[in-house]
N, C-alpha and C positions, 0 to 999 in steps of 0.2 A: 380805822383811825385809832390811836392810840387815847386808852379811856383817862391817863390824865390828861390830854388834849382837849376833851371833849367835856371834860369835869372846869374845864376854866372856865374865869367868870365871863362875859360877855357883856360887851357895853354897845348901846346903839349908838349908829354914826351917819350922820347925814352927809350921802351922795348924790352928786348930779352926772346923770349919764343920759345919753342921748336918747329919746323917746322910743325911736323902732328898733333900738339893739335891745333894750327892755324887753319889749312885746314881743322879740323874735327868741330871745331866752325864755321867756313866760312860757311862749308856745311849746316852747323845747321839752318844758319842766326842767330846766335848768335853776336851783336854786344859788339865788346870786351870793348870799352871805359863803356858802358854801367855797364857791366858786372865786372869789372874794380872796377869804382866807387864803386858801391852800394860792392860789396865783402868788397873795403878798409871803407867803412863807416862802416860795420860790423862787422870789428876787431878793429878798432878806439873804436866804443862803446864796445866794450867788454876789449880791455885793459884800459878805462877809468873805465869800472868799477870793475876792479880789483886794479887800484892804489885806488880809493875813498875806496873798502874794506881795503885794505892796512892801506890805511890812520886814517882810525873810526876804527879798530880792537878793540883796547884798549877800546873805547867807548860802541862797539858794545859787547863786553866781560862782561863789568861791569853792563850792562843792562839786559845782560841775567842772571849772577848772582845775580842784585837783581830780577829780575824777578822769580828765581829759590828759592828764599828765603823769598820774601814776596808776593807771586803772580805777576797778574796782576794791575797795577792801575788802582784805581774803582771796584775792583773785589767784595769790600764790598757790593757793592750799586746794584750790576747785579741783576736780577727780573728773570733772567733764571739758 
C-alpha cells in the first residue's frame, strides 16, 4: 500500500451489511475496512473512467474515423 495512502486521515462510517456475510469474513480474517476501501477505490476508478470515455467520445470517434480513413500517423515513414 502506498504510505501516503495509509498516512490519510480516517473517519468512521456506519454500515449495515447482512449478519452471516460478517461472520463468514470474521471467520475468514477478512478485515472489512480494509476490504471496504480498496473495493470503493475500484469502482471510483472505474466510474471515473467511464465519465472521461463519456466525456472524449466525440474525440475518440473522430480519431478513429480519421484513423480509419487515412491510416495511422506516420504510417508513411514505418520501415516495417
Amino acid at each position: 500500500m502506498n504510505t501516503d495512502v495509509a498516512a490519510e486521515e480516517k473517519s468512521p462510517v456506519n454500515l449495515r451489511i447482512r449478519t452471516a456475510l460478517k461472520d463468514k469474513a470474521r471467520n475468514l480474517g477478512i478485515n472489512l475496512s480494509q476490504t471496504l476501501e480498496q473495493s470503493l477505490e475500484g469502482e471510483i476508478r472505474r466510474r471515473e473512467q467511464l465519465e472521461w470515455l463519456k466525456a472524449n467520445r466525440d474525440a475518440i470517434e473522430a480519431y478513429n474515423r480519421r484513423v480509419s480513413e487515412r491510416g495511422p500517423a506516420l504510417a508513411a515513414y514505418r520501415s516495417f
